[in-house]
C-alpha positions in Angstrom: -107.5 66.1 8.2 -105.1 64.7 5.2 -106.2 61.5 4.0 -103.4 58.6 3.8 -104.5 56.3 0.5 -103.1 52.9 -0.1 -102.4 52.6 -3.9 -99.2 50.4 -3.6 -98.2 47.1 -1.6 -94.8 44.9 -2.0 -96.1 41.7 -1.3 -92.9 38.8 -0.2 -93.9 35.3 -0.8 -91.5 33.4 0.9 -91.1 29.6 -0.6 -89.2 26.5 0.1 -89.7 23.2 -1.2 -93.3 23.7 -3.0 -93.0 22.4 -6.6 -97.1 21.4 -6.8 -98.4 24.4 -5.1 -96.4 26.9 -7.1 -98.4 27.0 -10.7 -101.8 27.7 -8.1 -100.0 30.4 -6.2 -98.9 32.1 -9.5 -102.2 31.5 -10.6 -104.0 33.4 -8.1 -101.5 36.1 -7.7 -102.3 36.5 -11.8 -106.0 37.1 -11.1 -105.1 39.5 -7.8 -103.2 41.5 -9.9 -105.2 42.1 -12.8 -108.8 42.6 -10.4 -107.1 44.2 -7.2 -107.9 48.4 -6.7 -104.0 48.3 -5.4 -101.2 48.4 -7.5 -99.1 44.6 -6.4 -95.7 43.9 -6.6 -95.2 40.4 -6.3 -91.5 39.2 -4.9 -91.3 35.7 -4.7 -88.2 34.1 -2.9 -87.0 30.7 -3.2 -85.3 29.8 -0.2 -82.7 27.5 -1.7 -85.4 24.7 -2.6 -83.7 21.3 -3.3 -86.4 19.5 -5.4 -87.7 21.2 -8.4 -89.0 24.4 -7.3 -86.4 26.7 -8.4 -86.7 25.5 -12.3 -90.7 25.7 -12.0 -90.6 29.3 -10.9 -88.3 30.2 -13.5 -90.4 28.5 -16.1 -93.7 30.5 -14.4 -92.1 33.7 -14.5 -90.7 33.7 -18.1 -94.4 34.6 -18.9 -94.9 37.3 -16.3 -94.9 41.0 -15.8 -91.8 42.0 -14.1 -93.2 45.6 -13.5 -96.0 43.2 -10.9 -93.6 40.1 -10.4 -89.7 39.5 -9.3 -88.0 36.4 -8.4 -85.3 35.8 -5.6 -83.3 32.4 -5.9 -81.6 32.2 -2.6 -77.9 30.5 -3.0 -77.7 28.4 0.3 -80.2 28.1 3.1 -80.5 30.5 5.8 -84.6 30.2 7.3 -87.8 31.6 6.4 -87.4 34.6 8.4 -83.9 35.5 6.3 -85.8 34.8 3.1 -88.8 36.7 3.8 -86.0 40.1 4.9 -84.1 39.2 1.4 -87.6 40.0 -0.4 -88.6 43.0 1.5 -84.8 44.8 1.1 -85.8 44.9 -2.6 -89.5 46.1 -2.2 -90.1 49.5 -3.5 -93.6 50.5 -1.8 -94.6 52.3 1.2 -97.0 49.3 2.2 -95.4 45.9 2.4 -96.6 42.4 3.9 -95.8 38.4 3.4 -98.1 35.5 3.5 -97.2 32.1 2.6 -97.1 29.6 -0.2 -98.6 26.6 0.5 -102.0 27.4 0.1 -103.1 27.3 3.2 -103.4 30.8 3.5 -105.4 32.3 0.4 -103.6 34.8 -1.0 -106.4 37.2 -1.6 -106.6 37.7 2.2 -103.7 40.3 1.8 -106.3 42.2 0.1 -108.9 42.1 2.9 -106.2 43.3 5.3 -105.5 46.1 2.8 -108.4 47.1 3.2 -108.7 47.3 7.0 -105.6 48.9 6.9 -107.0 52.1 4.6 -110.0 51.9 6.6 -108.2 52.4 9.8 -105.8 55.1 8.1 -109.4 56.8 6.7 -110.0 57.4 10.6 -106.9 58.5 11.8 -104.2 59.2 9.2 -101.1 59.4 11.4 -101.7 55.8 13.1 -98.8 53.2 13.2 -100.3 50.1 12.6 -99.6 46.3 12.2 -102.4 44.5 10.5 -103.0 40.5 10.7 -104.6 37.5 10.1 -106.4 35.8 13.1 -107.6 31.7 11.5 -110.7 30.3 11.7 -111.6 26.9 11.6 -108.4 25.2 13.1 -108.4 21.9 14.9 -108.6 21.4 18.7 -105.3 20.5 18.9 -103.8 23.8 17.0 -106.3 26.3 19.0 -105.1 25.1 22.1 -101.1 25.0 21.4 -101.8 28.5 20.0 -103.1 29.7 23.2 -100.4 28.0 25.0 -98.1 30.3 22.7 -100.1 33.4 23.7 -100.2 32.8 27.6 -96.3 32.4 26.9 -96.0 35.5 25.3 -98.3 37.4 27.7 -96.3 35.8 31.0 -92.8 35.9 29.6 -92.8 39.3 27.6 -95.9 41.1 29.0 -97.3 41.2 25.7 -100.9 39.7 24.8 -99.8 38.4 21.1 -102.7 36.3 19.5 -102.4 33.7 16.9 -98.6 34.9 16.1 -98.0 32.7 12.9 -101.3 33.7 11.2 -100.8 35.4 8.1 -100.7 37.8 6.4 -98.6 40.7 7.7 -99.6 44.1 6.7 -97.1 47.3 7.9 -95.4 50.2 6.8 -92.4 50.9 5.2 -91.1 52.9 8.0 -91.9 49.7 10.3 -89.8 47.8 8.3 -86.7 49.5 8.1 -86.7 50.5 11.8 -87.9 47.9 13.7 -87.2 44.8 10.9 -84.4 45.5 8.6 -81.7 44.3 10.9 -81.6 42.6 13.6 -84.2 40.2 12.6 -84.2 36.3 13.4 -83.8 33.5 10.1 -86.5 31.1 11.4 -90.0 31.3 11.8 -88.9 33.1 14.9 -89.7 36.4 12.5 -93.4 36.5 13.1 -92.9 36.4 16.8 -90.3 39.5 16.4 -92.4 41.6 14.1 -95.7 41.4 16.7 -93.3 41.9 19.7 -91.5 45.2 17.9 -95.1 46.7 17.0 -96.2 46.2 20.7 -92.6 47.9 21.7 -92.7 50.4 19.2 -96.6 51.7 19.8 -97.8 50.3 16.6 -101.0 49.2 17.0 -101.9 45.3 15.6 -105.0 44.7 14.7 -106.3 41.0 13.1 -108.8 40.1 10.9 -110.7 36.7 10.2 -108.8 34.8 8.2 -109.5 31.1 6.9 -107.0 28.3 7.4 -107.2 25.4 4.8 -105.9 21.9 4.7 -102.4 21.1 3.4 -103.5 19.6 0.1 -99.8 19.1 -1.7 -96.6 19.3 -1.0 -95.0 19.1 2.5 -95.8 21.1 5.7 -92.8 22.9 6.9 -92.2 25.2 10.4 -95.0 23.9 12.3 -97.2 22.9 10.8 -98.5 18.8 9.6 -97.0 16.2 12.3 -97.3 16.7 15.9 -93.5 16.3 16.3 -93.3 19.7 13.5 -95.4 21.6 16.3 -93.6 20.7 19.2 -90.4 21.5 17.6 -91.8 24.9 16.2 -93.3 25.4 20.2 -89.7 24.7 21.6 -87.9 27.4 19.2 -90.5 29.8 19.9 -90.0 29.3 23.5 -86.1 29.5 23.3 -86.8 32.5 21.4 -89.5 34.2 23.8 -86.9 33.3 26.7 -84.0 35.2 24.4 -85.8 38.4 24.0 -86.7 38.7 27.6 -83.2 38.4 28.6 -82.8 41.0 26.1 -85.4 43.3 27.1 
């Protein structure tokens, strides 16, 4: 049986708005880089930011290697979901994923879900899979609106989709380009879409522990931070569950 080895990943950092978190991300990505068995390419997209984000990321990547590093500036403001699509249509590896910027999610988790992934493909080298973070360590009042989220998902689209905005997200190339490429939503609605098209597609999802930090700078956005950010992030995921059932 032909093995299928991991040597590559295009990892999309999608970013709005983060002026103190950036130097740490870049910081971290340095040390992933230079330590990690896989070979990284970093795309960072700036999704229009309207503080001083843009001009710190420029600054931050005059001293790094663009063989491991791009920057996207977005023009005008389209979502996260059309941000994180902008980054992947200039990837150039087999094996891509996003996570996020604002430190909540540690960016050497992408690694650990790298290497579920080759441990999976290690015992069966023609599986489609969808890897994932699953966080630990979440408030009450998170856990619970997550489940809510799930038993929406399972009811409404017959699909049992746990802990849809953890990241990362770990796939193939082929996932992306026929399943993701087009048709995809601008908002956070993206997360939702790529766990529903793996469960439509046969790809098989499979999450791994991940741990969710504290906001320590800068501004939640999506859902997370103030009640009134989840219920408005729970009302557009609803709106978009109830669109893709009427699509089918």
């Amino acid at each position: 049986m032909d093995k299928r080895k991991i040597e590559n990943i295009s990892l999309v950092i999608p970013c709005f708005n983060e002026p103190e978190n950036i130097p740490l991300v870049i910081e971290q990505l340095k040390k992933i880089v230079y330590t990690s068995p896989f070979m990284l390419e970093i795309i960072i997209v700036d999704g229009c930011s309207t503080d001083t984000t843009p001009q710190i990321l420029k600054k931050e990547f005059d001293s790094l290697n663009p063989d491991n590093f791009k920057l996207v500036l977005q023009q005008e403001r389209r979502g996260y979901g059309y941000d994180i699509i902008a980054g992947l249509n200039i990837a150039t590896h087999d094996v891509m994923a996003w996570t996020h910027a604002d430190m909540q999610t540690d960016i050497n988790d992408v690694i650990l879900g790298l290497q579920l992934y080759q441990s999976l493909l290690d015992d069966n080298p023609s599986a489609k899979i969808l890897i994932k973070g699953k966080r630990v360590g979440r408030p009450l009042l998170d856990v619970i609106l997550t489940f809510g989220m799930q038993l929406c998902s399972l009811f409404l689209l017959r699909s049992n989709l746990n802990d849809i905005n953890a990241q990362p997200k770990i796939f193939s190339r082929t996932f992306y380009e026929s399943f993701l490429k087009t048709g995809s939503p601008h908002d956070f609605s993206l997360d939702l879409f790529a766990l529903i098209q793996a469960k439509r597609n046969k790809f098989s999802s499979h999450s791994f522990p991940v741990d969710f930090k504290k906001r320590l700078l800068g501004k939640a956005k999506g859902g997370g931070g103030s009640l009134k950010n989840r219920v408005n992030l729970i009302k557009r995921t609803l709106k978009y569950i109830f669109k893709l059932r009427q699509a089918g």
